[in-house]
C-alpha positions in Angstrom: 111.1 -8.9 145.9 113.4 -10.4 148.3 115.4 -7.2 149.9 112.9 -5.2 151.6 112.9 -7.4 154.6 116.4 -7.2 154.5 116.9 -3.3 155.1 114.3 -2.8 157.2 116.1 -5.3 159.6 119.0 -4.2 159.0 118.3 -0.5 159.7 116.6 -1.5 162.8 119.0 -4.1 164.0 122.6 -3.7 162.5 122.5 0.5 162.4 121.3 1.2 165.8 121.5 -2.1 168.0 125.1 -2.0 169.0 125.9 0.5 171.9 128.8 2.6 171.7 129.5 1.1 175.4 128.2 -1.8 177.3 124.8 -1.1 179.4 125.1 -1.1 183.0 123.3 -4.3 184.9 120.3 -3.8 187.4 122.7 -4.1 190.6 125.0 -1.2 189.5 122.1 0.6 188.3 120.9 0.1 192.0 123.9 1.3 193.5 124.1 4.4 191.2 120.6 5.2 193.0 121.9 4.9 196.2 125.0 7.4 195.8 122.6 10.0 194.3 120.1 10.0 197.3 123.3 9.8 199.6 125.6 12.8 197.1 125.7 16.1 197.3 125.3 19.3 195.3 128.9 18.6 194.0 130.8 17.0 190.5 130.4 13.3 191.7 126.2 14.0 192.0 126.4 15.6 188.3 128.2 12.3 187.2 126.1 9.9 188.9 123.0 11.9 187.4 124.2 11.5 183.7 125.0 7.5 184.4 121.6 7.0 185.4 120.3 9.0 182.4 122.6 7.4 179.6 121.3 4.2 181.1 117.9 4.7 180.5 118.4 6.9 176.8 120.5 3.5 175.9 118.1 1.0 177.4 115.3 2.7 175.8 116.9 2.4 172.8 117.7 -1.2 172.7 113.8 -2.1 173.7 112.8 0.1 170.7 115.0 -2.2 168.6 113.3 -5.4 170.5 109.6 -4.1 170.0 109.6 -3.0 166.1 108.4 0.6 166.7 108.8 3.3 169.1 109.1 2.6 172.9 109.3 5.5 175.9 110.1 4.2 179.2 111.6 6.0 181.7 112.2 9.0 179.4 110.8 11.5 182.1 113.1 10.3 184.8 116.4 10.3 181.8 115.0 14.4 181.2 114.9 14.8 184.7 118.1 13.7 185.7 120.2 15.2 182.4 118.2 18.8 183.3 119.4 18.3 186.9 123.0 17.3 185.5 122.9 20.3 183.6 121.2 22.6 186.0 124.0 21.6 188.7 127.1 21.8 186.2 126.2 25.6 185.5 126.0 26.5 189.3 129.3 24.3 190.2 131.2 26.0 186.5 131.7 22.1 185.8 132.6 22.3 182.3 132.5 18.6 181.4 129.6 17.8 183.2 128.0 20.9 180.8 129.1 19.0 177.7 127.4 15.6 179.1 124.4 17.4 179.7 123.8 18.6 176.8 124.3 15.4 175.3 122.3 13.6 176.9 119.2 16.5 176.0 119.9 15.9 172.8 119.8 12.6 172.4 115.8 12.7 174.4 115.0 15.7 171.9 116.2 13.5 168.7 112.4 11.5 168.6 110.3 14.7 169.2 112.3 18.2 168.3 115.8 17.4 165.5 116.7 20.9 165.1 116.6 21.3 168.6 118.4 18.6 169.5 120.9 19.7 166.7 121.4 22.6 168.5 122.2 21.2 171.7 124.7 18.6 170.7 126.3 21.3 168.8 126.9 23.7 171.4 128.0 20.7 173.4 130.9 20.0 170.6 131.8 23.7 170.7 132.0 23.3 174.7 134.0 20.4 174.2 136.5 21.8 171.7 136.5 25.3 173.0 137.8 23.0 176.8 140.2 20.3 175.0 137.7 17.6 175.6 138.5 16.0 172.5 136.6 12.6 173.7 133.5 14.2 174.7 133.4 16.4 171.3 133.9 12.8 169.6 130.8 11.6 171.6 129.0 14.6 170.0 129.8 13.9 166.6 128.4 10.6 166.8 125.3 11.5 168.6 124.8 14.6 165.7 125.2 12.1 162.8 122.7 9.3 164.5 119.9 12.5 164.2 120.4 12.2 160.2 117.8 9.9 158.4 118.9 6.9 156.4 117.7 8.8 153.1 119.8 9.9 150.7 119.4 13.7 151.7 120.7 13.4 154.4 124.2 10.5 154.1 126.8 13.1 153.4 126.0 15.3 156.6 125.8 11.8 158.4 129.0 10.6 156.8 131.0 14.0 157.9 129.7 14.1 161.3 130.8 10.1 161.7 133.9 11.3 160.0 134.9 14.0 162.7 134.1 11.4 165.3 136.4 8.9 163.9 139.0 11.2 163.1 138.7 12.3 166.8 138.8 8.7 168.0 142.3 8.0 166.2 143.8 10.4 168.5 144.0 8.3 171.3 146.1 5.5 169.5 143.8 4.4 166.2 143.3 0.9 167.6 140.4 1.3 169.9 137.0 0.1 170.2 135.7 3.4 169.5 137.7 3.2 166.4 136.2 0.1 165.2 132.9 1.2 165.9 132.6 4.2 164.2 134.3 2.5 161.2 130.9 0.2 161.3 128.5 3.3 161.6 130.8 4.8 158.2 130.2 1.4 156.6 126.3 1.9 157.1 126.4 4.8 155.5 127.9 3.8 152.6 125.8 1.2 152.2 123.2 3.1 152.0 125.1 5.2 149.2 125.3 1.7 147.4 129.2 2.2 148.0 129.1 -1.4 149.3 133.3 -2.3 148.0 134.3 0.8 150.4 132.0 -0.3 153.1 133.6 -3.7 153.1 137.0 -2.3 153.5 135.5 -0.7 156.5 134.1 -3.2 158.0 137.5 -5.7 157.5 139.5 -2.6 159.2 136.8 -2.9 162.3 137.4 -6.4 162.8 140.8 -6.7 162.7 140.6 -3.9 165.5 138.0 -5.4 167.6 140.1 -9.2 167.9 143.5 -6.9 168.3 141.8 -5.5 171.4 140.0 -8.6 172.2 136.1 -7.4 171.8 134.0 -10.3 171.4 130.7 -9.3 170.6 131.5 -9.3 166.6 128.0 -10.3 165.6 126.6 -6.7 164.7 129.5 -6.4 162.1 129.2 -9.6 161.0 125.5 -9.4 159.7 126.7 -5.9 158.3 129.5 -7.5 156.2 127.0 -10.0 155.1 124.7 -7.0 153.6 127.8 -5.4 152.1 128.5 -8.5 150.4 125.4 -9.5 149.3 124.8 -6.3 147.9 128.2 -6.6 146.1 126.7 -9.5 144.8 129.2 -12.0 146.4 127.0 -14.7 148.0 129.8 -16.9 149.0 131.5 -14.2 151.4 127.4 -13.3 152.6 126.7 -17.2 153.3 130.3 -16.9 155.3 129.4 -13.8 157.7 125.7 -15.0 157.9 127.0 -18.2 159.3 129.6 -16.3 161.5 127.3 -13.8 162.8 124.7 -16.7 164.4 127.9 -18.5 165.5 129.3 -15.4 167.7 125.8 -14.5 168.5 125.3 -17.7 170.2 128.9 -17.8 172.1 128.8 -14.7 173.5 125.2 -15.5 174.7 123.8 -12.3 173.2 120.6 -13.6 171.2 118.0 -10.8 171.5 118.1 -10.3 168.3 118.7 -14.0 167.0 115.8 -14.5 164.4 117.2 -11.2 162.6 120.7 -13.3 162.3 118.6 -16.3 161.5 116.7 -14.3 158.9 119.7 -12.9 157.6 121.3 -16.6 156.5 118.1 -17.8 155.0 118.1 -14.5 152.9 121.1 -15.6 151.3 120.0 -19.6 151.0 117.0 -17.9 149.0 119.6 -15.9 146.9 121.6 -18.9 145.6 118.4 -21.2 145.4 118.7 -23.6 148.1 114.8 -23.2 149.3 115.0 -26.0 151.8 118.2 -24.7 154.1 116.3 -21.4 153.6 112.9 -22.8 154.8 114.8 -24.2 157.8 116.1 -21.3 158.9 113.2 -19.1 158.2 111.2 -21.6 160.4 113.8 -20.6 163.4 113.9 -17.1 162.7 110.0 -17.2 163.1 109.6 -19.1 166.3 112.5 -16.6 168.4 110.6 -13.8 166.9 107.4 -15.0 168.5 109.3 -16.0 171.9 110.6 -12.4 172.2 107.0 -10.8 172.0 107.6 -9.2 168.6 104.7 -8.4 166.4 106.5 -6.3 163.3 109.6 -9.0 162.9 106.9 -11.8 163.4 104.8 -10.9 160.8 107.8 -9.4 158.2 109.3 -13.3 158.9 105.9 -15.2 158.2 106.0 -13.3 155.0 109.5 -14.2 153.7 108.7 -18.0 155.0 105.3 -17.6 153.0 108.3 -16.8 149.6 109.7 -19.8 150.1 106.3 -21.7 150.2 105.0 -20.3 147.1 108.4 -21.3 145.5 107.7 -25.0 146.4 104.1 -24.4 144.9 102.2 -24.0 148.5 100.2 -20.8 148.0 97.2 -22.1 150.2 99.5 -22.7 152.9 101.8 -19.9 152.5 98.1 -17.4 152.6 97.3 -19.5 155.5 100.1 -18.8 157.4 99.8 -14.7 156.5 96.6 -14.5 157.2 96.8 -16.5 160.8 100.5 -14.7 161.8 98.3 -11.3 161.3 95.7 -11.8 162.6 97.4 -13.7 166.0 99.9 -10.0 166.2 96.7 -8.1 166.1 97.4 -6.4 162.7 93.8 -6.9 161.6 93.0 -5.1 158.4 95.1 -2.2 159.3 98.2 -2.4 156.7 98.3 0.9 155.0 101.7 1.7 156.3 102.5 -2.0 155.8 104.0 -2.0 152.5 105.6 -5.4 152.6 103.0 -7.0 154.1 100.4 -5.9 151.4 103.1 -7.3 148.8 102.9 -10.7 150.9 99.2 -11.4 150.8 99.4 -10.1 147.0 101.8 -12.4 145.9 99.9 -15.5 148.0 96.5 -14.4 146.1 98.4 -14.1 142.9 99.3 -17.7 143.3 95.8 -19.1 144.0 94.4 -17.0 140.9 92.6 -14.9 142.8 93.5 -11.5 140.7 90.8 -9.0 141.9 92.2 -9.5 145.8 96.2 -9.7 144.6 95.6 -6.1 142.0 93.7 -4.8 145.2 96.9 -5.0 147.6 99.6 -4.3 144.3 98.0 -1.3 144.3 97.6 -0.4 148.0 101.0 -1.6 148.2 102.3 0.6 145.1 100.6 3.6 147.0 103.0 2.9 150.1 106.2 3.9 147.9 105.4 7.6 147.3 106.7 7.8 151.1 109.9 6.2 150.9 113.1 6.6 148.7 114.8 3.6 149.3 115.3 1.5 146.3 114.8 -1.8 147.8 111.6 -1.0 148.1 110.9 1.1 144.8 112.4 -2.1 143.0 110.1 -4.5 145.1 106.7 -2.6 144.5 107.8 -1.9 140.9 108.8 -5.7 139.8 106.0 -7.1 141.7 103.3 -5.2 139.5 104.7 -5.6 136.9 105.3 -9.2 136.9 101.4 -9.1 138.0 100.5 -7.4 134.9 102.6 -9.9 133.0 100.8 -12.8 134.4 97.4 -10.8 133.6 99.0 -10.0 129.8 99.0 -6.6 130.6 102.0 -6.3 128.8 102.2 -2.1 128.5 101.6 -1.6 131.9 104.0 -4.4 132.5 107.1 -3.0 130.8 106.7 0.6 132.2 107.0 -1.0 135.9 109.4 -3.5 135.0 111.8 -0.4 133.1 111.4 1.3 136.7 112.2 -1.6 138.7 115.5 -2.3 136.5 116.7 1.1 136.7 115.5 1.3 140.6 117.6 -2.1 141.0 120.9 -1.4 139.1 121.2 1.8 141.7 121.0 -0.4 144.6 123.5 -2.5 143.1 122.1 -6.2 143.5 123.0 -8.4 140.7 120.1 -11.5 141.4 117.3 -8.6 141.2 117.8 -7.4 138.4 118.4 -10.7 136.4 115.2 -11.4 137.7 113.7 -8.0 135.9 115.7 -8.7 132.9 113.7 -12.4 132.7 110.3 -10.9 132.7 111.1 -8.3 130.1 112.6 -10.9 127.8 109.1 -13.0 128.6 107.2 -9.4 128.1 108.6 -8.3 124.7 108.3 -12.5 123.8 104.4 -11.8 123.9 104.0 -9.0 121.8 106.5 -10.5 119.3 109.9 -7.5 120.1 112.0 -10.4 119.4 114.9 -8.3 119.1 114.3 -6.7 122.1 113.4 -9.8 123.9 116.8 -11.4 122.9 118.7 -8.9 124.2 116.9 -8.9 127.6 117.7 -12.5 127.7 121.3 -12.2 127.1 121.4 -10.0 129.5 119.9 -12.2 132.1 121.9 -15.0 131.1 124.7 -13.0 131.9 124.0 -11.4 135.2 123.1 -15.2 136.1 126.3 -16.5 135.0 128.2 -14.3 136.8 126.6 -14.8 139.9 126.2 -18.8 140.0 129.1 -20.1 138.4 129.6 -23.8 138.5 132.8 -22.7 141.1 131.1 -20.5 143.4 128.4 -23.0 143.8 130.7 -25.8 144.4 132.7 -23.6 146.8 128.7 -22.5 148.9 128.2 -26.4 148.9 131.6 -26.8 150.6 131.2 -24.1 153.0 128.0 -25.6 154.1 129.1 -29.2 154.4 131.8 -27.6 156.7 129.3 -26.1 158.9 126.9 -29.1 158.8 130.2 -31.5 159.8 131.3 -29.0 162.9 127.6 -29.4 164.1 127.8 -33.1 163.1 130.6 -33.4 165.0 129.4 -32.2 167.6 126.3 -34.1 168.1 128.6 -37.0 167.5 131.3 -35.8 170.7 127.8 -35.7 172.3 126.5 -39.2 171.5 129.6 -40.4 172.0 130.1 -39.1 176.0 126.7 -40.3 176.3 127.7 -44.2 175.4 130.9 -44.2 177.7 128.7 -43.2 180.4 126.0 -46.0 179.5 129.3 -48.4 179.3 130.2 -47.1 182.7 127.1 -47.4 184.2 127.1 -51.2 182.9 130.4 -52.1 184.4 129.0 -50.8 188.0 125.9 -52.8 187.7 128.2 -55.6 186.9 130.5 -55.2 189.8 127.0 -54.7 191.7 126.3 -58.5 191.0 129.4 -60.0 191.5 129.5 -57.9 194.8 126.2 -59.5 196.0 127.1 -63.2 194.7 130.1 -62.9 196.9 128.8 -61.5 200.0 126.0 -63.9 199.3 128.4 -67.4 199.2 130.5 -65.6 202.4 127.6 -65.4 204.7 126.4 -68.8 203.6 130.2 -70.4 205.0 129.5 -67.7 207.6 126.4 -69.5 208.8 127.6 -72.9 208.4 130.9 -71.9 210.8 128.6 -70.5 213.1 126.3 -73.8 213.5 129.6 -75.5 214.1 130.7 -73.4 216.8 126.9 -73.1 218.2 128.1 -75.8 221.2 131.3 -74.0 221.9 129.2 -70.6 222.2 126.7 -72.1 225.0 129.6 -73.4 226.7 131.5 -69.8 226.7 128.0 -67.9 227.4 128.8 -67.5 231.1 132.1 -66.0 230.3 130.5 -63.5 227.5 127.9 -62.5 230.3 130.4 -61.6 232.2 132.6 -59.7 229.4 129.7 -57.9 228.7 128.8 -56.7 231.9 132.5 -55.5 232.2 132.3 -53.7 228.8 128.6 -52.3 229.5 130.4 -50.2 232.4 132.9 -49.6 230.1 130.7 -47.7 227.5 128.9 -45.7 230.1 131.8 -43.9 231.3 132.8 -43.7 227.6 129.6 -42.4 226.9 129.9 -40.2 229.8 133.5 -38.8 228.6 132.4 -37.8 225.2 129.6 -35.9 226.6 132.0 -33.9 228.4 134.0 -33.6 225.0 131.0 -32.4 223.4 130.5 -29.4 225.5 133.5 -28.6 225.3 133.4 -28.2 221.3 130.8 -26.8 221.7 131.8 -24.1 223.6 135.1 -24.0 221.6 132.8 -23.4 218.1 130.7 -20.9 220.2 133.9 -18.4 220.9 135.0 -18.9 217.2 131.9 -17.9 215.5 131.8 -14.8 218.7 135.1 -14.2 217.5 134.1 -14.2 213.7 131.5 -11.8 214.4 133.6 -9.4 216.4 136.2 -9.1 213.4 133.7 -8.4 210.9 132.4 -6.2 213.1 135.6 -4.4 213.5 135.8 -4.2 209.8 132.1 -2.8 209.4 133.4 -0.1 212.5 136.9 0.9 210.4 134.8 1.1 207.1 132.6 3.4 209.5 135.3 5.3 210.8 136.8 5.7 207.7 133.6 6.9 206.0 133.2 9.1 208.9 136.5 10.5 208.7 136.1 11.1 205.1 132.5 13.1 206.0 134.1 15.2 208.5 136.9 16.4 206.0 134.2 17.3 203.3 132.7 19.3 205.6 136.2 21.0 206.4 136.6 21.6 203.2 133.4 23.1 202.5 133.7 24.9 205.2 137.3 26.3 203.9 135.7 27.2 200.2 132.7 29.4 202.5 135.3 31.5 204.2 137.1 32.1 201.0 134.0 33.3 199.0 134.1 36.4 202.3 137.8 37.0 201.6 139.0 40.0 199.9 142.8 39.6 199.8 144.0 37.1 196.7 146.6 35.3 198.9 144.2 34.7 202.1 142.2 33.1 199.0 145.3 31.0 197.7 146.2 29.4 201.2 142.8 28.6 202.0 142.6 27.0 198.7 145.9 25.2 199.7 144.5 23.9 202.8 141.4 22.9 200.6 143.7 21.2 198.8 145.6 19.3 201.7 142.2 18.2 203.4 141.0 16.9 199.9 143.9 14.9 199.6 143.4 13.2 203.0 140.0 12.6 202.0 140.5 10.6 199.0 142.8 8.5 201.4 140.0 7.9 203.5 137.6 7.4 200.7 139.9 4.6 199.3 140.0 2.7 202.7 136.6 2.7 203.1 136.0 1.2 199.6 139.0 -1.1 199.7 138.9 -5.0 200.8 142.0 -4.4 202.7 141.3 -1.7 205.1 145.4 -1.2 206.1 146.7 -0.9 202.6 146.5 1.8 199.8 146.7 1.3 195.8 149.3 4.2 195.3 148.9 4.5 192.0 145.1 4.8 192.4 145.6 7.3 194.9 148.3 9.1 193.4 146.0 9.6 190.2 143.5 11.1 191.8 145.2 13.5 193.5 146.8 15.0 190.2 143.4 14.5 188.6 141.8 16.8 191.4 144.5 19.1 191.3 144.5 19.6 187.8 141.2 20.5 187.8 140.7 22.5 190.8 143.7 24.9 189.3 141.7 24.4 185.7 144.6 24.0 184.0 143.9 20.6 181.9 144.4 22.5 178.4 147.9 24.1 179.7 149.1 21.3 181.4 149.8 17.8 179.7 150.1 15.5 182.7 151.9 12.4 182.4 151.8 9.6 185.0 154.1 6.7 185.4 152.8 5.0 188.3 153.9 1.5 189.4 151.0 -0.8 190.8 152.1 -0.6 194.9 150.5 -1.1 197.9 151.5 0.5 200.9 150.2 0.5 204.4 148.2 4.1 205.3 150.8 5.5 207.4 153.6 5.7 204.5 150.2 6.6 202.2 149.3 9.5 204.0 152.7 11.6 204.1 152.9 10.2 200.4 149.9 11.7 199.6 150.5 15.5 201.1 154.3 15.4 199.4 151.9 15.1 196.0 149.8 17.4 196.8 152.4 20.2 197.5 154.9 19.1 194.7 152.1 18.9 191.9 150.4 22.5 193.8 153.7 24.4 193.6 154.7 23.4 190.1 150.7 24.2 189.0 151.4 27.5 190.7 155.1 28.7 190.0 156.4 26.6 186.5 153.6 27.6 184.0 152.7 31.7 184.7 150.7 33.6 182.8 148.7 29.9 181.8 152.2 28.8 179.7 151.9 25.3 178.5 154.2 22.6 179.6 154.3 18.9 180.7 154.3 17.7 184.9 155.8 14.3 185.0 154.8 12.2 188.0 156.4 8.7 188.8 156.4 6.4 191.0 158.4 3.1 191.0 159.9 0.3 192.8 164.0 -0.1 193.2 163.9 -2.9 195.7 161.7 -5.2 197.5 160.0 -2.1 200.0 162.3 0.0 198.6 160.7 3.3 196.1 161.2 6.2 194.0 158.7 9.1 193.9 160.2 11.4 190.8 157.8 14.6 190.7 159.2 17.2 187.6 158.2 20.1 185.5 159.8 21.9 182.1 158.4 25.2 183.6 160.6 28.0 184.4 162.4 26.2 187.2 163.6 27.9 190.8 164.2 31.0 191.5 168.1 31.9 191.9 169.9 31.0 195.0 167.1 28.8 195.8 168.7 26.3 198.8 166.2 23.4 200.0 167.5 23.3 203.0 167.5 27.7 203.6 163.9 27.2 201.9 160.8 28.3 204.5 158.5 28.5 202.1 155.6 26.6 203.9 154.9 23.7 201.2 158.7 23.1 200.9 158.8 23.2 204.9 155.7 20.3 204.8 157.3 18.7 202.0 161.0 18.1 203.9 158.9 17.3 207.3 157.1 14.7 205.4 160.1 13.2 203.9 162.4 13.1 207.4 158.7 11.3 208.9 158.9 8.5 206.2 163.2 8.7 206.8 163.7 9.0 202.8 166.5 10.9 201.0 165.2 14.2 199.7 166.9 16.0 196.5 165.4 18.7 194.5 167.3 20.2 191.4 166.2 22.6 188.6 167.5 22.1 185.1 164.8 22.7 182.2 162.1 23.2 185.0 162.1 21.3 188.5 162.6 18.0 189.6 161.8 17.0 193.5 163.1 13.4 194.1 162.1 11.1 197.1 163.9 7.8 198.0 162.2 5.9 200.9 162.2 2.5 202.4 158.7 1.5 203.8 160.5 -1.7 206.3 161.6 1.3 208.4 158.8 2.7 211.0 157.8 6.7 209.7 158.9 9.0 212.4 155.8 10.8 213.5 154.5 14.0 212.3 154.9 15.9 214.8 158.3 15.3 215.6 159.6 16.4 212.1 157.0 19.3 211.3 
């Protein structure tokens, strides 16, 4: 009777409300609009594409969650941008961007086409494993196991899809966020398999990973661990992470979904019989549903609130309250798909007598369960008939649904529902005189009761409530408390006030009676003062006149400041320009680098044009940083360094061969140490991506970067490829990238060693306090 609710809210809330990541906000939603119009046909367009389309796919989600039902908005743009993503990938061989693609397709396809949307998410996991892009196959397991219904056909291909995610997950350490949250989706499952002792295990694994990596938002688990204990019939732990979840949703400010949390704690209040704290918090539940705009939750809370009103013998204002809360969410008489409604307005005209209305929606409700195969709601349609036909002594009809609600029940695995069932058939077989049968129904209720409200779990609920009424009492107390030292405060001043005014009252009394003393000596000195104050009239005139003077002259001081504020961030605006610029300008060389290799025949014309490809990137992504950066003459190394590996790594398409490893201190260093920095990468990481791993041998390029001394650094590039050819002398060397690589290193005046043992190791000591010698003196 009292669980449907329950699963349907937490199917629609717990199971699907939580995004794997954080949604973007409107302002970088904004900018991500601005890059595309500004991109180009290249990777960075195909990634800003699929951000703007996971933002709607996930946005759309959540406002499907918020409205009840299904919700498309913005789903035309999302299948235009992901068929652009994908469109653009295929023509650029972008492998990744491929994999994203068809992600994000089948996600849009999940609503309208499953099998095809199985088929796109996974070819995307084949892409992804096929490539070595374990993460993205992860992200494909997860998104294949979401288009699996909550029915029990279909759990164990949802469990070993969430499974494969997981397991990929764990690869990157086993104490992620990812980790935790595919832990939670596992635990829903098994829920759902009644498996409700494994699910908690679950569920205590997840939150011990989300505090170890400090993830706040705990308030989806929360109400989760409160269904897995409930169902495990342990109402002390489900009061516990009912009360937590409202208390997290409320400090992390996240209350969207706040009735369902609400809803959630006066479930449980009903469970151990405390009608009034679950009347209290039914009563919240219902007014945030009807702030947020939402008709299905609305209604589905005015019904369990109408429970609790027939339990306190109020079945004219419970119907009352039905009939007004359905009318006002414009249900009308259109409940044929409703089946807990119907079971609401039966169960309020059961109470008022009127049979002939309460059989009429029994039976339209009992109709509703040929559809569904959850037992939650085969045990609520089945009990609530037959304790109809009970109440009508229809005792046959009775026991058959009451048998199917008990056996429905003991598979879902909820202790308080089926002491319930076991009641009624003791009262069933007590009318038609089975006494034997009827004391063994009632020995079994007796015992399911026992075990669930013993005398210590109920003192042990009373304390755990006490200690959440005292930390709110307290805190209404601190309140109270602040407000009286401020009234006390305000008392003192208005004290002070008075004396003040009593003082200055008495002073200018004496005041005036001095003055009429001294009246005579005044007239007698008025000559004199006439004459003072003629002198100091002339006085103040020419002060007056000076701090004219001094006021233009402020003036004109505060007028070349703000002119000279203006021209410095003007100058910035121009650098950011210039950089920007300069950054433009080597795109296009590049670009125009990859045309005239496309009309080359000869494979090493091909390979130094790449190179030089390669060289202009790199000076690029220098200018790219500075035009991003606050500080326009400074460079985050390590940043920059990153990149340039990542870039390389990928333009030779060697990220499955190649296990790159960077060690890269956090420095800052001014643009003309950056810049021959960043072209002794470039050829160190292009030469060993080249010559150390032929014939696509795997191996491991080691790239660090760290500080000895204050301005004082270490760039360590290395290999365990198959090292340098014999006789090789660095300083004999001509090759060209060794010949760019020692004029770089005499421009920054650093200590250049390169040695070979289990692969190649090039070695750079510098010290940025001495000036770089210019390029083309050393070149």
């Amino acid at each position: 009777m009292k669980y449907l609710l329950a699963l349907l809210l937490f199917i629609a809330c717990t199971g699907q409300a939580e995004p794997l990541y954080p949604l973007l906000s409107q302002k970088a939603v904004d900018s991500l609009q601005q890059l595309r119009r500004q991109s180009k046909p290249d990777t960075q367009r195909v990634r800003l594409l699929l951000q703007l389309g996971e933002y709607i796919i996930s946005r759309n989600r959540e406002l499907q969650i918020m409205a009840g039902g299904q919700v498309k908005q913005g789903v035309d743009s999302a299948y235009a941008y992901s068929s652009q993503a994908a469109a653009l990938s295929q023509t650029l061989h972008f492998t990744s961007g491929t994999i994203a693609s068809l992600q994000a397709l089948g996600r849009l396809n999940q609503d309208q086409d499953k099998e095809a949307a199985r088929a796109q998410l996974r070819e995307s996991i084949r892409l992804a494993r096929q490539h070595g892009y374990w993460k993205l196959e992860a992200i494909g397991w997860l998104y294949l196991g979401r288009t699996y219904r909550q029915k029990a056909e279909d759990l164990p291909e949802k469990e070993r899809c969430f499974r494969q995610a997981l397991a990929l997950f764990q690869r990157q350490g086993g104490r992620t966020r990812e980790v935790g949250y595919m832990l939670v989706m596992l635990a829903a499952v098994h829920l759902f398999q009644h498996q409700s002792v494994q699910a908690q295990g679950e569920i205590a694994q997840a939150l011990a990973i989300y505090r170890a990596v400090g993830y706040k938002t705990l308030h989806y688990t929360y109400e989760m661990l409160c269904f897995a204990n409930r169902q495990n019939g342990d109402y002390q732990a489900g009061l516990k992470s009912a009360i937590a979840a409202v208390k997290n949703a409320h400090s992390t400010q996240d209350t969207s979904l706040i009735f369902n949390y609400y809803t959630r704690l006066a479930e449980v209040y009903v469970e151990v019989n405390q009608p009034e704290e679950a009347l209290l918090y039914f009563q919240k539940a219902l007014q945030s549903a009807k702030l947020r705009k939402n008709p299905f939750f609305t209604v589905a809370i005015a019904g369990r609130l109408s429970q609790v009103l027939l339990a306190q013998h109020k079945p004219q204002q419970a119907l009352d309250l039905m009939l007004t809360t359905l009318k006002n969410e414009g249900y009308g008489e259109n409940l044929k798909d409703e089946g807990q409604f119907l079971y609401y307005l039966a169960e309020c005209y059961s109470a008022l007598g009127d049979y002939a209305q309460a059989e009429k929606y029994y039976l339209q409700m009992l109709a509703t369960v040929g559809t569904h195969t959850l037992d939650p709601e085969k045990t609520l349609a089945y009990f609530s008939i037959g304790k109809y036909y009970l109440l009508t002594s229809n005792y046959p009809k009775a026991r058959g649904f009451l048998n199917k609600a008990r056996v429905a029940s003991s598979a879902n695995g909820f202790g308080a529902k089926t002491a319930d069932i076991e009641l009624l058939l003791f009262k069933v077989d007590s009318a038609e005189r089975r006494f034997p049968a009827a004391i063994a129904h009632y020995q079994q209720y007796k015992t399911l009761k026992d075990s669930i409200f013993s005398t210590t779990k109920s003192k042990q609920l009373a304390a755990l409530q006490i200690e959440y009424d005292t930390e709110q009492k307290e805190q209404n107390i601190a309140l109270l408390t602040k407000r009286n030292a401020m009234q006390q405060m305000t008392i003192r001043q208005r004290g002070f006030q008075r004396n003040v005014f009593i003082g200055g009252t008495l002073l200018l009394a004496s005041l005036l009676g001095l003055g009429y003393n001294r009246y005579r000596l005044k007239q007698r000195s008025a000559r004199l003062l006439e004459q003072k104050q003629l002198a100091l009239e002339t006085q103040q005139a020419e002060i007056h006149r000076k701090n004219h003077a001094l006021e233009q002259v402020v003036s004109e001081k505060d007028q070349l400041l703000e002119e000279r504020q203006g021209l410095l961030v003007e100058k910035d605006w121009m650098l950011k320009e210039i950089h920007h610029r300069v950054k433009n300008n080597l795109q296009v060389v590049s670009s125009l680098l990859s045309t005239q290799s496309r009309h080359l025949h000869d494979p090493q014309a091909v390979a130094a044009i790449r190179e030089s490809q390669n060289r202009v990137q790199v000076m690029a992504l220098l200018h790219q940083k500075l035009y991003q950066a606050d500080n326009l003459g400074r460079v985050n190394l390590a940043d920059y360094a990153r990149d340039i590996v990542t870039y390389l790594v990928e333009s030779f398409d060697r990220q499955r061969s190649v296990l790159v490893q960077l060690e890269l201190a956090p420095i800052e260093l001014e643009t003309t140490v950056a810049t021959p920095l960043g072209l002794i990468i470039n050829e160190a990481v292009t030469n060993a991506l080249k010559h150390a791993f032929p014939s696509s041998r795997r191996g491991t390029l080691t790239v660090r970067l760290v500080s000895l001394a204050p301005s004082f650094y270490e760039l360590t590039i290395s290999d365990d490829g198959v090292g340098l050819p014999p006789g090789f002398n660095l300083k004999r060397s001509r090759s060209l990238g060794m010949v760019i690589i020692k004029g770089l290193s005499r421009q920054l005046d650093g200590q250049l060693a390169v040695s070979s043992a289990d692969g190649v190791c090039l070695n750079l000591q510098f010290d940025t306090r001495k000036k770089p010698v210019p390029a083309e003196a050393t070149v």
